[in-house]
GUMARGU-227106 format. One line per 4 residues: their letters; for each residue x, y, z of C-alpha. Coordinates in Angstrom, 2 decimals. Each point is the difference from the previous one (the first is absolute). Example, Ala and Ser with C-alpha at 12.3 -4.5 7.8 and 13.67 -1.06 7.14 Angstrom:
<atoms>
as = 12.30/-4.50/7.80 ~ 1.37/3.44/-0.66
</atoms>
This chain:
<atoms>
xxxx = -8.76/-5.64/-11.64 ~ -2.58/0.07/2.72 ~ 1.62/0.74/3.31 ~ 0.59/-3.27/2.20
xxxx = -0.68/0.99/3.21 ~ -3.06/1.66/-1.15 ~ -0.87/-3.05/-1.92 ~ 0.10/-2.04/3.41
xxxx = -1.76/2.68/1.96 ~ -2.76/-0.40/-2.22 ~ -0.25/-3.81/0.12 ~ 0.25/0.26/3.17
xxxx = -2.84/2.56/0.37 ~ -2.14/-1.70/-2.53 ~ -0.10/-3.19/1.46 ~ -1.66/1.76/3.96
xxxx = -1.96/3.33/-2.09 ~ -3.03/-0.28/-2.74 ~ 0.61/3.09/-1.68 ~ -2.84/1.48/-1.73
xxxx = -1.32/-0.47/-3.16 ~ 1.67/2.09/-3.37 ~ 2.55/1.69/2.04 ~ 3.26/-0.83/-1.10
xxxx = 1.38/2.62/1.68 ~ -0.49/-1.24/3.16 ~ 1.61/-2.71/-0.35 ~ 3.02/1.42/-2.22
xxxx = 0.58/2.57/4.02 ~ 0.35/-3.46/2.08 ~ 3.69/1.16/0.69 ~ -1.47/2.96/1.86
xxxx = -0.70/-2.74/2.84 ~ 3.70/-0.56/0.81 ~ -0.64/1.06/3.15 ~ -2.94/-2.72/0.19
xxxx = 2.12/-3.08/-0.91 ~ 4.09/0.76/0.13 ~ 2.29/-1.29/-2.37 ~ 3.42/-0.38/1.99
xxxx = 3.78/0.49/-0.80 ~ 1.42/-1.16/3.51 ~ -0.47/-2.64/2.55 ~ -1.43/-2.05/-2.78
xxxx = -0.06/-3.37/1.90 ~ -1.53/1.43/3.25 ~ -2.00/2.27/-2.01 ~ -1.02/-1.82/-3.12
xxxx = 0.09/1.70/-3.26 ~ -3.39/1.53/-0.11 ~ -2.56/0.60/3.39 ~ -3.10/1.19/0.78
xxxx = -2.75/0.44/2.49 ~ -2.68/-2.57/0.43 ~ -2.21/2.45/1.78 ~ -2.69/1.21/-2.22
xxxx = -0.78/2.98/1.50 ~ 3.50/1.45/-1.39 ~ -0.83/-1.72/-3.59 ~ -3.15/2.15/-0.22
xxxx = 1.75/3.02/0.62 ~ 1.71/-0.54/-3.44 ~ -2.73/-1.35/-1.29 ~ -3.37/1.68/1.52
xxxx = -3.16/-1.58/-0.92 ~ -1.25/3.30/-1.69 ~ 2.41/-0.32/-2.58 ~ -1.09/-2.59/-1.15
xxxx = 2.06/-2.54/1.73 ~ -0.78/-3.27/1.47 ~ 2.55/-1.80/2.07 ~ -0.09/-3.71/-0.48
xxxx = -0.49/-1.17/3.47 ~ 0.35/-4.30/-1.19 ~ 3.28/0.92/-1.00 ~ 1.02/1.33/3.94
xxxx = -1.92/-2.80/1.20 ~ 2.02/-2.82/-2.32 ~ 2.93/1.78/0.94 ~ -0.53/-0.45/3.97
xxxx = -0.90/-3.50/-0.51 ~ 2.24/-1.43/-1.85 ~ 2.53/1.15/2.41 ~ -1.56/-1.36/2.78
xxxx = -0.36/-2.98/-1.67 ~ 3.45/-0.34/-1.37 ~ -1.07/-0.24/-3.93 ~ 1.06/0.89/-3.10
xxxx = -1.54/3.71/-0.49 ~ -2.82/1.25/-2.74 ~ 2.50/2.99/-0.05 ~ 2.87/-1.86/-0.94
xxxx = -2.09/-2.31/-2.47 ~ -1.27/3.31/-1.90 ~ 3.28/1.56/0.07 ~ 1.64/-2.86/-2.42
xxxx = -1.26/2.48/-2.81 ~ 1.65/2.91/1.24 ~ 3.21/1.37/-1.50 ~ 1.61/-0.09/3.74
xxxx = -1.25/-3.13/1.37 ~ -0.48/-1.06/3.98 ~ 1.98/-2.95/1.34 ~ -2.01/0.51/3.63
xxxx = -1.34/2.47/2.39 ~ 0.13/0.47/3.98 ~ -2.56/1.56/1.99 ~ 0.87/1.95/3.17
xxxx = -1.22/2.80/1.87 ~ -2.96/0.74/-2.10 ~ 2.14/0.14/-3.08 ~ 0.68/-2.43/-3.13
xxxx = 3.81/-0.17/-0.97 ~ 0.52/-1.11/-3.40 ~ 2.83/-1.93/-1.78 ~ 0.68/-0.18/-3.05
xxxx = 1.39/-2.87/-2.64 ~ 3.46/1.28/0.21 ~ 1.79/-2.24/-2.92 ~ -2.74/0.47/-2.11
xxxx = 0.14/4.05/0.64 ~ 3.84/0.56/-0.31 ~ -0.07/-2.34/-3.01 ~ -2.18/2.38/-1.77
xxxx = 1.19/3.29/1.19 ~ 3.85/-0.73/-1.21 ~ -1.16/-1.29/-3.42 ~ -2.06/3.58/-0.16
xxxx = 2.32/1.87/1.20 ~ 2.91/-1.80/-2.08 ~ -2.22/-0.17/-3.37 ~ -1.71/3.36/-0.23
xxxx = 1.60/2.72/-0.72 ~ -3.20/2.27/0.91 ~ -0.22/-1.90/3.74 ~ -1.25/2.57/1.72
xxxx = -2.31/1.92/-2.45 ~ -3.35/0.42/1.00 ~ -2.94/-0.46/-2.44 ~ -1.13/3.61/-0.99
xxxx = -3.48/0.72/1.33 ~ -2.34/2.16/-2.64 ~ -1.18/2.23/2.87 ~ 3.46/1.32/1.49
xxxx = 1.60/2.88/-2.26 ~ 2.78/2.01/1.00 ~ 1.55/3.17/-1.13 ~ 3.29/0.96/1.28
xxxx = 1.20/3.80/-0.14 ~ 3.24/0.98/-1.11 ~ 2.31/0.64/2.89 ~ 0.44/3.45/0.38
xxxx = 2.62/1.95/2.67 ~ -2.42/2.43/1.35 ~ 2.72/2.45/1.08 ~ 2.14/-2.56/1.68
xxxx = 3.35/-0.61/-1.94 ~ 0.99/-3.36/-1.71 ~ 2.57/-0.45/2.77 ~ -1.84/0.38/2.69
xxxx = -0.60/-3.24/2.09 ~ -3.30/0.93/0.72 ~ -0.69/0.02/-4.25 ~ 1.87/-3.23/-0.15
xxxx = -1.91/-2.03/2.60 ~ -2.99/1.51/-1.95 ~ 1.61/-1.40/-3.52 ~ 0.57/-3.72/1.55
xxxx = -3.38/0.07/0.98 ~ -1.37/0.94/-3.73 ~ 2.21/-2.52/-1.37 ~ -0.54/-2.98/2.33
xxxx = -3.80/0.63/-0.38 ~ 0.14/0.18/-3.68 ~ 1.68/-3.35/-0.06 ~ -2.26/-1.41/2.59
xxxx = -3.04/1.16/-2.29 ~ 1.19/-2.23/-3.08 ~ -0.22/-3.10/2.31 ~ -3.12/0.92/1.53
xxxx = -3.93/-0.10/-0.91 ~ 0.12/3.39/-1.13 ~ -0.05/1.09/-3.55 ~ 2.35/3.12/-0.80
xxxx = -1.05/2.36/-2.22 ~ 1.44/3.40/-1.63 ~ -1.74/2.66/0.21 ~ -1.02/0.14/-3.66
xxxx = -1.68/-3.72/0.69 ~ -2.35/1.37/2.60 ~ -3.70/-0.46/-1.12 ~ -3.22/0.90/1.64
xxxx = -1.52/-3.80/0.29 ~ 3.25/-0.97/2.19 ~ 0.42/0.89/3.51 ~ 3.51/1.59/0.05
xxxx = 1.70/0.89/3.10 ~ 3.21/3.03/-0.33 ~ 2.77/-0.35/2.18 ~ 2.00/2.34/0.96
xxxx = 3.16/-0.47/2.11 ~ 1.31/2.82/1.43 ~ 2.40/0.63/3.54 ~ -2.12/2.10/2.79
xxxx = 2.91/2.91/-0.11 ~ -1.39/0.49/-3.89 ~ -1.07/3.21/-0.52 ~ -2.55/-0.66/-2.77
xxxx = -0.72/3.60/-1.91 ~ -3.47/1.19/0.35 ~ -1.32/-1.11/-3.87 ~ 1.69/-3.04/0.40
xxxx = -2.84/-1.27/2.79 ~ -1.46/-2.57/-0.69 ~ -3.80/-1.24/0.13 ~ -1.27/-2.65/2.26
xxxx = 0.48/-2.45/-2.92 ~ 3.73/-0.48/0.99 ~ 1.05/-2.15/2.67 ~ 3.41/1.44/1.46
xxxx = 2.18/-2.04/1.48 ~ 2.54/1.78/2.25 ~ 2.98/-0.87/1.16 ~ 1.89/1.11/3.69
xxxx = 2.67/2.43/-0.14 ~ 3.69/-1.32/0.43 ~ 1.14/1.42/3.54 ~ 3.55/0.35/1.14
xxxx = 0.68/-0.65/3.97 ~ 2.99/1.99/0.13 ~ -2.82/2.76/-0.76 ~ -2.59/-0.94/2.90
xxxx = -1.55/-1.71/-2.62 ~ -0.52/3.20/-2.60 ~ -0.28/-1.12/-4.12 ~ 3.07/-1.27/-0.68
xxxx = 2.44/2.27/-2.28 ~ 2.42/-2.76/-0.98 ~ 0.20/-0.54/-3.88 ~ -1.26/-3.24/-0.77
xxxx = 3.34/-0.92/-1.98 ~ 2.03/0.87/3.47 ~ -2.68/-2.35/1.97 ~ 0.86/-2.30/-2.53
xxxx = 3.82/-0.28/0.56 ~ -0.57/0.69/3.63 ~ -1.95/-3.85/0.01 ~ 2.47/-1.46/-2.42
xxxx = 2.60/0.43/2.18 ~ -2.20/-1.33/2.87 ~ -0.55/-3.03/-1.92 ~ 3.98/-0.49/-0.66
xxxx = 0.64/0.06/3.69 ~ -2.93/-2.17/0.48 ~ 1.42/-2.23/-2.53 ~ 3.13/0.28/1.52
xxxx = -0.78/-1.01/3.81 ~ -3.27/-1.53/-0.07 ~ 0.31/-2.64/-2.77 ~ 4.18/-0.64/-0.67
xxxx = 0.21/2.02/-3.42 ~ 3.61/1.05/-1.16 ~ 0.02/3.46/-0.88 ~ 1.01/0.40/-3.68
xxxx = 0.71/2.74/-1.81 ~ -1.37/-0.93/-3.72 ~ -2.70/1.27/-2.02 ~ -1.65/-3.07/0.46
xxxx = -0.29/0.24/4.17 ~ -0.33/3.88/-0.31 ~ -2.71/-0.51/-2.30 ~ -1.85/-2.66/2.43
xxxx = 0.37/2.48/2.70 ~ -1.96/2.90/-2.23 ~ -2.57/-3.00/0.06 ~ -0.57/-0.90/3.45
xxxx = -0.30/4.00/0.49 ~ -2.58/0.68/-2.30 ~ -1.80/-3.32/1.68 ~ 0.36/1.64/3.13
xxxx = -0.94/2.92/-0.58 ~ -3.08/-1.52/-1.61 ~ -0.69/-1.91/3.33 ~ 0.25/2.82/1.96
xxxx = -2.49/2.42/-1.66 ~ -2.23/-2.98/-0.35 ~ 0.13/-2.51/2.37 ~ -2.90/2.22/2.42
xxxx = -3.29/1.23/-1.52 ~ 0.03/2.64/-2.53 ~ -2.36/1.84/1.97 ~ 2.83/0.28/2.94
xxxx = 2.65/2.23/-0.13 ~ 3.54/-1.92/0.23 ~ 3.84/1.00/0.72 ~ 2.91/-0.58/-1.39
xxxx = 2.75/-2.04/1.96 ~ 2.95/1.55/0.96 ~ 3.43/-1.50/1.03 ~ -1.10/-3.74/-0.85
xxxx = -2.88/0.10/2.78 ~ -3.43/-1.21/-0.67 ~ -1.52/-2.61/-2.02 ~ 3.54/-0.98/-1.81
xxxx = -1.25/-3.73/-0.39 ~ -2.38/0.24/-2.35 ~ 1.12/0.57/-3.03 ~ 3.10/-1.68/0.78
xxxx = -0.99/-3.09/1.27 ~ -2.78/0.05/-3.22 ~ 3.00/-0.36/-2.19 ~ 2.83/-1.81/1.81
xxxx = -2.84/-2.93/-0.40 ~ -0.37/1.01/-3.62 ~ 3.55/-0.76/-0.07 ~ -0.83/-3.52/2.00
xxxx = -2.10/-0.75/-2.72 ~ 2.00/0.29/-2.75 ~ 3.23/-1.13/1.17 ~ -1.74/-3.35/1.47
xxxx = -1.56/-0.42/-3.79 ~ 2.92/0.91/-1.76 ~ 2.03/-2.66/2.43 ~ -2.99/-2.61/-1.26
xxxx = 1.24/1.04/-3.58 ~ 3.28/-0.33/0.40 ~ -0.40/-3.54/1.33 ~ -1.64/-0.85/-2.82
xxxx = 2.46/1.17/-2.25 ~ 2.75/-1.90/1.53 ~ -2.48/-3.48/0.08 ~ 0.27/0.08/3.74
xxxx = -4.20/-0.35/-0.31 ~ -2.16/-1.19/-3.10 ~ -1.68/2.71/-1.26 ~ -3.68/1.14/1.64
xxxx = -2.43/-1.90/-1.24 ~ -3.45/1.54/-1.55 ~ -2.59/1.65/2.43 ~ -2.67/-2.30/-0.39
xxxx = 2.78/-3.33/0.96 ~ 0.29/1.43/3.55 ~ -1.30/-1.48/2.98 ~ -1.49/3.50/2.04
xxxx = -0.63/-2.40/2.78 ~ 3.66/0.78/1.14 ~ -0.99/3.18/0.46 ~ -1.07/-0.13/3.39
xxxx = 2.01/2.35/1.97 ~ -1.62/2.52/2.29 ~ 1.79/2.90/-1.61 ~ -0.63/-1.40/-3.27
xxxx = -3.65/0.22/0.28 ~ -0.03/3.08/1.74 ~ 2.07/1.68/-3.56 ~ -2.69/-1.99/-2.08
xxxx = -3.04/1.09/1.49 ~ 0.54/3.38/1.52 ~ 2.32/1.30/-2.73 ~ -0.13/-2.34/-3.51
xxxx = -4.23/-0.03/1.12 ~ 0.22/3.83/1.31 ~ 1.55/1.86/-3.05 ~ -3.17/0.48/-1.11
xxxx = -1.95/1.19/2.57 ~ 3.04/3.01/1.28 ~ -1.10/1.22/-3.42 ~ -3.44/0.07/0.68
xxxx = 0.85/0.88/3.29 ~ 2.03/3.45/-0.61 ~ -2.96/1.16/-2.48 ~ -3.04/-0.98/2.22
xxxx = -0.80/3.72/0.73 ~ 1.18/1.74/-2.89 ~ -3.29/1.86/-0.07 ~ 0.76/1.71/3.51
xxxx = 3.19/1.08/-1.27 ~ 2.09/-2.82/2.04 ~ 2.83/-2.24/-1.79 ~ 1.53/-2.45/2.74
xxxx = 3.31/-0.02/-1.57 ~ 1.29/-0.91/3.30 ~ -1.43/-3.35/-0.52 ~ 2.51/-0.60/-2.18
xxxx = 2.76/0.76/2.05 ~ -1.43/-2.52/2.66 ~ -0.40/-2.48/-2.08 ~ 3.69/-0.06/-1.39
xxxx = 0.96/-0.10/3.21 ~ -2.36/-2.69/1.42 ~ 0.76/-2.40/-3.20 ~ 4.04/0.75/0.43
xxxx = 0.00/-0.99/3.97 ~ -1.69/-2.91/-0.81 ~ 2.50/-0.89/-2.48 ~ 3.11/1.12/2.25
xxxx = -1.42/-2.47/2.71 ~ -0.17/-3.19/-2.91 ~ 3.27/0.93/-1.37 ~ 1.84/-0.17/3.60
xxxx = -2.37/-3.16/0.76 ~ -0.10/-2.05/-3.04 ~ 3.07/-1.52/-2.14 ~ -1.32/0.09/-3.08
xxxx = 2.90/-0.56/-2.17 ~ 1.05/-3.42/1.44 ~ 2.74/-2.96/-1.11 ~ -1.07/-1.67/-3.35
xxxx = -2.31/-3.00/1.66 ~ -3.01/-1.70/-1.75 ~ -1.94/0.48/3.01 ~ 0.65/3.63/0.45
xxxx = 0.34/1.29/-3.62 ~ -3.86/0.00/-0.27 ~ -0.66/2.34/2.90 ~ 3.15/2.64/-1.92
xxxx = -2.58/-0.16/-2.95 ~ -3.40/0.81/1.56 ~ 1.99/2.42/2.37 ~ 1.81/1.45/-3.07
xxxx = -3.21/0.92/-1.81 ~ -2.11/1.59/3.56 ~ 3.69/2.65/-0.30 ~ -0.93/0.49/-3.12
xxxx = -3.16/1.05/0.37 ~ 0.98/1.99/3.08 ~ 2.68/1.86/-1.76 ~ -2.78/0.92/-3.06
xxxx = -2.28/1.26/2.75 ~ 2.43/1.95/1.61 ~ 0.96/1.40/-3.08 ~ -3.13/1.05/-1.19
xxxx = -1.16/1.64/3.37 ~ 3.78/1.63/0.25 ~ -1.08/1.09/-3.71 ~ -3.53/2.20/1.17
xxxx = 2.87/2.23/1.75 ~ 2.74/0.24/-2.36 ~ 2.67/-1.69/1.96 ~ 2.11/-2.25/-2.20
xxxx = 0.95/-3.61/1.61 ~ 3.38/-0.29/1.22 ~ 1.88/-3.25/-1.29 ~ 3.20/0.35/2.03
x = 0.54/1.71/3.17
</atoms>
């Protein structure tokens, strides 16, 4: 699949820019001008869903003249008048073609804030998301080849933190890789016609032996060391097994206080504590930028939320789905209808949009997103921590907000349905982003 938000950014772009003649490229590195015209994820109805400049002068400077680049200057000047003249836009007319469609547009302060068709949107992205199993899975491109080196310890030991943080990052970027534009290739594979870029992913208190340097042909990307505060911030000493059960027992307390859980003493609870340790864990070595060093969290302080609140709303999910399930079971509601028999008009909730566009529509992009500068040796795994977190608050807030489990009424059992299917898709999304890190979903809590 192409990648949606590039896919607008390039309508968008195509419809104000006369690119020039037998370069394909150039069009194909629109999405570099997502600075130019913004696609948002908050404040969607005071910010519209997509905005950009209207002063030329900051067009050119993503699309200079000597380039080869000609800015359509009708298309500014329709824009401005049909504003001022209260009419139906050439924008919005040309747009009808477009995957995301516009519904209107507002012009203030010198910049055009776009709005998009939302039923028509959310009705498509659920069906994707719901439908294909490879959602997500950007078309390969036959100029991006990847080689990825065996992980190697470099004198650290396999316990150490600092070799761990190192091994989530080699695993999340392998996974990120098979959804991405990049073809992988073994080593045996390479040949001479393809470009081939070698990573190498290594932690900066490696100590790489002297024939194992490497040429300027690998790009190395390095992770932080693991610091411990009780040290004044030296490399942290603590066995990564011990960090482990030192977070698991955060989360239990957590658990405890924070969110009502009785305290069992089962293998099943146990077990679901291991879990949410290994999640946080995960969180904490990778939540800040690989290229920043990061400590561990001592006595329950520091960022305890994140992984926890990631997977209490896991647990949201699937309890409020297996609850839909149950009443279904027991005839308290007919059973869901098919996809294409609801009526995505219902779906018109601020919240609901916002999980539609900036999380169903922006799956695709984190991905392109964490591997945008591969080739300096940078993998935003971070991103991925941000967006789990953005996508769950949003949730949390809709959940607390919303009944959407309500008494069996004609009137109301249509909105369950369409509401149904958007958790759905949420809960797929979240699991396949919770996925690039390892972390298993949590289905009670």
């Amino acid at each position: 699949m192409e990648n949606p938000y590039h896919t607008l950014l390039q309508n968008v772009t195509q419809h104000f820019v006369e690119f020039p003649q037998g370069s394909p490229e150039a069009i194909d590195n629109c999405h570099h001008a997502s600075t130019l015209i913004r696609i948002h994820n908050e404040k969607l109805v005071a910010n519209g869903d997509v905005s950009f400049p209207l002063t030329s002068e900051i067009w050119l400077k993503y699309f200079p003249s000597t380039n080869g680049f000609t800015l359509k200057t009708e298309a500014f000047d329709k824009l401005s008048d049909s504003q001022e003249a209260n009419t139906t836009n050439d924008l919005i007319d040309v747009s009808k073609s477009w995957t995301f469609p516009l519904a209107k547009l507002n012009i203030k302060q010198e910049r055009c804030h776009l709005y998009l068709q939302r039923s028509t949107i959310i009705k498509l992205l659920i069906q994707q998301v719901l439908c294909d199993s490879s959602y997500g899975h950007l078309r390969k491109s036959d100029k991006r080849y990847v080689h990825v080196k065996p992980l190697q310890e470099y004198g650290l030991k396999a316990e150490d933190l600092s070799y761990y943080r190192t091994k989530l990052m080699y695993d999340t970027l392998r996974k990120l890789l098979a959804y991405s534009k990049w073809n992988i290739v073994d080593k045996e594979e390479q040949e001479e016609e393809k470009s081939i870029i070698n990573v190498n992913i290594l932690s900066v208190a490696s100590k790489v032996p002297s024939d194992k340097v490497e040429g300027n042909s690998t790009v190395k990307i390095k992770c932080g060391l693991v610091t411990d505060p009780s040290t004044k911030g030296k490399i942290c000493q603590l066995p990564t097994q011990e960090y482990i059960s030192l977070r698991s027992n955060d989360m239990c307390l957590m658990a405890l206080h924070k969110y009502g859980v009785r305290v069992k003493q089962d293998a099943r609870f146990c077990a679901l504590m291991e879990r949410l340790g290994c999640a946080a864990v995960t969180v904490d070595l990778l939540e800040v930028k690989h290229t920043s060093p990061v400590q561990i969290i001592r006595n329950g302080q520091g960022s305890t939320k994140g992984a926890s609140f990631i997977l209490y709303n896991s647990a949201r999910l699937e309890s409020l789905l297996r609850t839909f399930d149950e009443r279904i079971e027991k005839r308290s509601y007919e059973p869901i209808p098919d996809i294409c028999d609801i009526d995505w008009n219902l779906i018109n909730e601020e919240e609901e949009w916002q999980l539609v566009f900036a999380y169903l529509a922006g799956f695709p992009d984190l991905i392109d997103r964490c591997l945008e500068q591969l080739e300096r040796g940078i993998c935003a795994t971070h991103l991925i921590i941000r967006f789990l977190n953005g996508l769950v608050a949003i949730f949390s807030v809709y959940y607390r907000r919303i009944r959407i489990l309500t008494e069996k009424r004609d009137q109301l059992m249509p909105y369950v349905y369409a509401r149904i299917y958007l958790i759905r898709a949420v809960r797929e999304i979240l699991y396949k982003t919770l996925a690039l890190l390892d972390i298993q979903p949590v289905e009670f809590m």
